[in-house]
C-alpha positions in Angstrom: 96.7 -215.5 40.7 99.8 -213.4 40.1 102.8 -215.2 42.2 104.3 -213.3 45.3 108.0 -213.0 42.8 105.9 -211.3 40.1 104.7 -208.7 42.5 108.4 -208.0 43.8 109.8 -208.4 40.3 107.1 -205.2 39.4 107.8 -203.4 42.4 111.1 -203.2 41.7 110.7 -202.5 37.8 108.6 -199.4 39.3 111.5 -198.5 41.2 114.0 -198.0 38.9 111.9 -195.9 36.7 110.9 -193.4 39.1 114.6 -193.3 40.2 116.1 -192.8 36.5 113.1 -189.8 36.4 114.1 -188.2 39.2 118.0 -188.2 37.5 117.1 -186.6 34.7 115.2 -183.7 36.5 118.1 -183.3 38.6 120.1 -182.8 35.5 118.0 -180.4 33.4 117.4 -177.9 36.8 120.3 -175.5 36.6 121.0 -172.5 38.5 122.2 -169.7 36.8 123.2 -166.1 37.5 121.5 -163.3 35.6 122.9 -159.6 34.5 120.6 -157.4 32.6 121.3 -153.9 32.2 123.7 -154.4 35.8 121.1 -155.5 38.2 122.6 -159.1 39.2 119.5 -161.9 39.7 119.9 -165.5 40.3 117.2 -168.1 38.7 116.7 -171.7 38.4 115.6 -173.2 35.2 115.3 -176.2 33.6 116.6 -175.6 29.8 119.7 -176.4 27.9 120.9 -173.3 25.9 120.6 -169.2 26.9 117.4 -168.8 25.4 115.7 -171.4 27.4 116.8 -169.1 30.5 116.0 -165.7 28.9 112.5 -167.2 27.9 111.6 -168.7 31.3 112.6 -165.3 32.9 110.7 -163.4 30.2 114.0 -161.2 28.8 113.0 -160.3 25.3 115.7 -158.8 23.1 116.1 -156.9 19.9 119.1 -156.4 17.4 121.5 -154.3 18.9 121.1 -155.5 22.0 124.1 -157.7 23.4 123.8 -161.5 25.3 126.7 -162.8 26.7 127.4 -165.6 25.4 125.0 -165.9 23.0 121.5 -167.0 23.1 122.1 -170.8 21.1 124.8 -171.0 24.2 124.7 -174.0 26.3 124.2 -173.7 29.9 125.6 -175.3 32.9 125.2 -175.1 36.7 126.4 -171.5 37.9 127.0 -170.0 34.6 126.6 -166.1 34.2 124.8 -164.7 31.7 124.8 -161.0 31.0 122.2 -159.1 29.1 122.7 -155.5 28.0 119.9 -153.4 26.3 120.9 -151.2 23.6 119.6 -147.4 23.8 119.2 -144.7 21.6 121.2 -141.9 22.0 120.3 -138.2 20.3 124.0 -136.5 20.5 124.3 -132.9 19.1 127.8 -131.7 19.4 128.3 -128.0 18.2 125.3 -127.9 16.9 125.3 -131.1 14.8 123.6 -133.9 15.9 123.2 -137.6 14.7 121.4 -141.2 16.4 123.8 -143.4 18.4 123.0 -147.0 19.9 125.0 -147.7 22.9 124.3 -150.5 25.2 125.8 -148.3 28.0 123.8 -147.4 31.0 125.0 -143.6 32.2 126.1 -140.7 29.9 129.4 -140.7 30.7 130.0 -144.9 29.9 128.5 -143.7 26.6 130.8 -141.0 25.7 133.5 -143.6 26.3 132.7 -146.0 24.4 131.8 -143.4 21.4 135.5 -141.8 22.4 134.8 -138.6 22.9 136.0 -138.1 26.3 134.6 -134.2 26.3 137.3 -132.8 28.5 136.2 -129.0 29.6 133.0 -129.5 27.3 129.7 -128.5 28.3 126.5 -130.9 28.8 123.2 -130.4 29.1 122.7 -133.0 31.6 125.1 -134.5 34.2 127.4 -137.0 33.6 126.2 -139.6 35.6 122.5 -139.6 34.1 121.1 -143.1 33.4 120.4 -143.8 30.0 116.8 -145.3 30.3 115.3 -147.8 27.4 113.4 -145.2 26.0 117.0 -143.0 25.2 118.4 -139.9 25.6 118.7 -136.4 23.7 122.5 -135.2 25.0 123.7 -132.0 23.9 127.7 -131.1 24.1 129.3 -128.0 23.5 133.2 -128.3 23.0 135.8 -125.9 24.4 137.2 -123.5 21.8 139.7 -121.2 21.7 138.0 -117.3 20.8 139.9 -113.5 20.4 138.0 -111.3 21.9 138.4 -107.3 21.4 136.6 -105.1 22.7 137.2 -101.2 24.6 140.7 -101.2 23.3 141.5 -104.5 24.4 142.6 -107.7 22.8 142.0 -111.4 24.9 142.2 -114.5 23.6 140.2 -117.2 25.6 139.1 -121.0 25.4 136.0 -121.7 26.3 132.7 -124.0 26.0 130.2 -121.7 23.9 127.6 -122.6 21.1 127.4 -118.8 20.2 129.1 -115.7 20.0 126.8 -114.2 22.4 127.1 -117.2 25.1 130.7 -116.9 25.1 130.6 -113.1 25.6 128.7 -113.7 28.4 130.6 -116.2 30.1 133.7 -113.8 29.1 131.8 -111.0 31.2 131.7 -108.7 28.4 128.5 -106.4 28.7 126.8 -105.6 25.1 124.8 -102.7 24.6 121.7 -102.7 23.2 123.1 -99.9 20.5 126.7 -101.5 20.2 128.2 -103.5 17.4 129.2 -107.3 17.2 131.1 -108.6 14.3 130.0 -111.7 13.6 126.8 -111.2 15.2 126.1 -112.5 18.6 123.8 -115.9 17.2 126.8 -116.7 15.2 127.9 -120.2 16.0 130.9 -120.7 17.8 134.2 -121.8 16.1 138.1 -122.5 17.4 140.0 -119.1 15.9 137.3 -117.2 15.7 137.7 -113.6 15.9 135.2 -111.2 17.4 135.3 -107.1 17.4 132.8 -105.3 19.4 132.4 -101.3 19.2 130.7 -99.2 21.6 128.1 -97.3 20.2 126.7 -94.3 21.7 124.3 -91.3 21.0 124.5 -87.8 22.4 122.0 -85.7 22.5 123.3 -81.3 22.8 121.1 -78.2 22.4 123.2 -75.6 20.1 122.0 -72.3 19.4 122.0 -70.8 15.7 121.4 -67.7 14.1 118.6 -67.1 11.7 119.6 -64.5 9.1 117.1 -61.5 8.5 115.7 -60.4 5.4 115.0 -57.3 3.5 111.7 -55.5 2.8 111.9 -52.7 0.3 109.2 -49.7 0.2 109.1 -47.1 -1.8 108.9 -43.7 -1.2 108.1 -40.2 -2.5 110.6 -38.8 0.2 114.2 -39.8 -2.2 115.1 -39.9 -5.3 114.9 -42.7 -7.7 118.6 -43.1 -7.3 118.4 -43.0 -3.3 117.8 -45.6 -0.7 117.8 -45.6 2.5 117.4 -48.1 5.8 114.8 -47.3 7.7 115.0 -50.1 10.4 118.1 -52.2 10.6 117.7 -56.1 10.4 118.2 -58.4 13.6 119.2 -61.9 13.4 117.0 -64.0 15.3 118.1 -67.6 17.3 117.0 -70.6 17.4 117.7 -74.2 19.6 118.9 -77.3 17.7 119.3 -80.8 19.4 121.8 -82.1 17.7 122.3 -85.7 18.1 125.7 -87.6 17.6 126.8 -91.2 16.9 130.1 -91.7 19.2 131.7 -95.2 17.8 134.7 -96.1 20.2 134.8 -92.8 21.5 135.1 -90.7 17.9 132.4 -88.8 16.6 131.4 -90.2 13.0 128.0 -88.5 12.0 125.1 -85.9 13.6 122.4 -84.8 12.6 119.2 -82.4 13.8 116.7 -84.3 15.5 114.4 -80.8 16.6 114.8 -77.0 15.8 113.0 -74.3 18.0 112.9 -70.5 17.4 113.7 -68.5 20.8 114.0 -65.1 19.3 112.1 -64.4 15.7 114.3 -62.6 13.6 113.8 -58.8 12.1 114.1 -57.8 8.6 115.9 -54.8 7.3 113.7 -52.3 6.2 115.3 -50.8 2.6 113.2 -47.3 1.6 113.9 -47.2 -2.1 112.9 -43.5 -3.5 110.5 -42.7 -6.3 111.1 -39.2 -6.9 112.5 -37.9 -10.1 115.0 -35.2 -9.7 114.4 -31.7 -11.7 115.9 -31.5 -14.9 118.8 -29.4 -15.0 119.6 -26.6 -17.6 121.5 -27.6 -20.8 124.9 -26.0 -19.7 124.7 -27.1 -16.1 124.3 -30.6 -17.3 126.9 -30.4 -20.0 128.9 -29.9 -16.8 127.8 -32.1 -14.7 128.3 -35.0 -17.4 131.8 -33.9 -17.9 132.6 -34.0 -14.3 131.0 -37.5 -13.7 132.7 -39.0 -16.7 135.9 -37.5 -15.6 135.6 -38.5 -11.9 134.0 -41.9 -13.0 137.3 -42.7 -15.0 140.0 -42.5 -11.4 140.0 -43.9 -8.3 139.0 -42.6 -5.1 139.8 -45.0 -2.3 139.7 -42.6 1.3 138.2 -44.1 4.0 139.1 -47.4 2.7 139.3 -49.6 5.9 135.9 -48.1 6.8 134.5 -49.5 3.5 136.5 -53.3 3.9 134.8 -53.5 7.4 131.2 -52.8 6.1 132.0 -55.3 3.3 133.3 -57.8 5.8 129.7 -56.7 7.7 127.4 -57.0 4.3 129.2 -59.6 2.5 131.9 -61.6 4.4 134.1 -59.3 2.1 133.2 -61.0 -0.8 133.0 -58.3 -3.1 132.3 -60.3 -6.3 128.9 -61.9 -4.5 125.8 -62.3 -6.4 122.9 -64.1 -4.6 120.2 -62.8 -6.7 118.4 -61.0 -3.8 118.9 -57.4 -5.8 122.2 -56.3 -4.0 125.4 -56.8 -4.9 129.2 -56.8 -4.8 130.8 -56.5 -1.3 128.9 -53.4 -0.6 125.7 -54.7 -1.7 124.3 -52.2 -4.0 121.1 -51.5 -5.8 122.1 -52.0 -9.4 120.2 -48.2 -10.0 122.2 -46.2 -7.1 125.4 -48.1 -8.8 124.4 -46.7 -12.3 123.1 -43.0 -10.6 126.5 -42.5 -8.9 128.5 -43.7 -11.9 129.3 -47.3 -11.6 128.7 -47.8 -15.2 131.9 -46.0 -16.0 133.5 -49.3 -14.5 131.0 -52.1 -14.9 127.2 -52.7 -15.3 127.3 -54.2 -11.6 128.9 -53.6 -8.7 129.9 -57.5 -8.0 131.4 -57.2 -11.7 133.6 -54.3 -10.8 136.8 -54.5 -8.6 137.0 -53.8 -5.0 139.0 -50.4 -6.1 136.2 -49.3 -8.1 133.7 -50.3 -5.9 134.9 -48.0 -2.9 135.4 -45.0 -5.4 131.1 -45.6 -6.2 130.4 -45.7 -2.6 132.6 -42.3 -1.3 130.2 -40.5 -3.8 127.1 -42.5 -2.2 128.8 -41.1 1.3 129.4 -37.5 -0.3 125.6 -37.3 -0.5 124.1 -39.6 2.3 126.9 -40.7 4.5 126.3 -44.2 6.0 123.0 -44.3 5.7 122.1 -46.6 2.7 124.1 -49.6 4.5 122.9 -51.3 7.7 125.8 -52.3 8.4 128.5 -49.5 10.5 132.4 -49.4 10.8 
């Protein structure tokens, strides 16, 4: 039989080892206040070190991210511990971009911290945004100083634009779609840069033009083989050109015809050249008549002078040496054979080889026998 002091001795043994449990319990439960990523959280655990508390509250944490202090830290009663995730952050500035980790929360903490403060910069999301565990792409365009000319006018600006074009637009400057940028308008933005625009324009005009006539010969039993005559005169016909022109910065530098239309078909000259042969003359009569032409062939006979520079102006421009290999020629446009019948081979084998001088002598024998009639053209 167990003795009434052995059951108070054991009672009391009991005792003191539930109370010495109950001590350490007391000392292991802590309370401790939690920071992750800013939202504040209070927590009781029993543990000794950080990671005791970030295991029993399930706060898992990779390299890069930060603990504060440090996860083999010891713990006591109302200790803080802060836990900030790190984040991947896509920056492109000016078109270059590169991988950031930042344990800040919002864009603008970031660019803080990275010290780029991105004063007057433009962002392709707000400043403020939360930078979420999964990261963030951020795009920043920096403020840069441009020259701008452009309708006579030269402005220098600063301003946040990836590309020519953008900071045109945010300049106000219209482009046409036919005008020139130099550098192009998807050239990348850079401080200094200089940038010309000219206006470019096309104009369209209807002009009307002359279309020269031509000559038709025929023959005919009706002259001489040393005679010809116009039959029908020649009119110059007309025709519409659009003419287009390229007007850079208000000068003309090239046109060209973009359409032709005839209005009025033009009418050629009609030339009767004779065939007949003239009768022979008797042996004494042409002894004669060769004397005289060889005499008269070797002066000058210049009357009605102005009369004969006005056809030629008419005929030839008064070019009285032309020779476009259409038959005529010389500023009078003869037929080499009435040049040789009236004795223009005293002076040269072609009119256009003779002088003006000699020319006009040839034609007042032309006029002694036909007048004006062998030219179209009248004084």
């Amino acid at each position: 039989m167990i003795s009434r002091n052995a059951k108070i001795l054991a009672a009391a043994g009991a005792a003191v080892v539930l109370t010495g449990g109950a001590v350490g319990a007391a000392q292991l439960d802590k309370s401790v206040n939690l920071s992750v990523d800013g939202t504040a959280s209070t927590a009781h655990v029993f543990g000794s070190t950080v990671a005791d508390v970030l295991d029993s509250q399930g706060i898992t944490t990779k390299p890069g991210d930060v603990v504060v202090p440090s996860a083999d830290s010891s713990i006591s009663d109302g200790q803080t511990i802060i836990v900030k995730y790190a984040r991947t952050l896509t920056l492109t500035v000016d078109g270059k971009t590169r991988q950031l980790r930042t344990t800040e929360t919002t864009v603008d903490g970031a660019l803080l911290a990275l010290g780029l403060r991105g004063d007057g910069a433009r962002l392709s999301v707000s400043r403020s945004q939360t930078i979420g565990r999964q990261g963030l792409a951020l795009t920043v365009v920096t403020p840069k100083a441009v020259t701008v000319t452009v309708d006579g006018k030269t402005t220098t600006k600063t301003i946040a634009a990836a590309s020519v074009g953008e900071a045109l637009t945010q300049l106000g400057v219209r482009v046409g779609k036919d005008d020139k940028v130099n550098p192009p308008v998807t050239t990348p933005l850079t401080s200094g840069l200089k940038v010309a625009i000219q206006r470019v324009q096309t104009k369209d005009q209807d002009v009307t033009r002359a279309i020269p006539f031509g000559t038709t010969q025929q023959k005919t039993g009706d002259l001489y083989s040393d005679q010809t005559k116009v039959a029908q005169a020649g009119v110059a016909g007309e025709r519409t050109v659009t003419v287009r022109s390229m007007v850079v910065d208000g000068k003309v530098i090239s046109t060209k015809e973009i359409s032709s239309k005839v209005v009025k078909a033009p009418v050629d000259r009609v030339l009767l050249v004779g065939t007949k042969a003239r009768p022979a003359a008797a042996p004494s009569t042409t002894s004669t008549t060769t004397a005289t032409r060889s005499t008269s062939g070797a002066g000058l006979n210049l009357a009605r002078a102005s009369m004969w520079d006005s056809i030629a102006q008419c005929e030839s421009t008064g070019n009285w040496h032309i020779n476009t290999g259409n038959g005529y020629y010389g500023g009078l446009q003869f037929l080499t054979s009435t040049w040789l019948a009236y004795g223009g081979g005293d002076f040269a084998p072609r009119a256009d080889l003779a002088s003006r001088e000699q020319q006009i002598t040839v034609a007042n024998r032309v006029y002694a026998d036909n007048g004006t009639s062998q030219w179209q053209c009248k004084a």
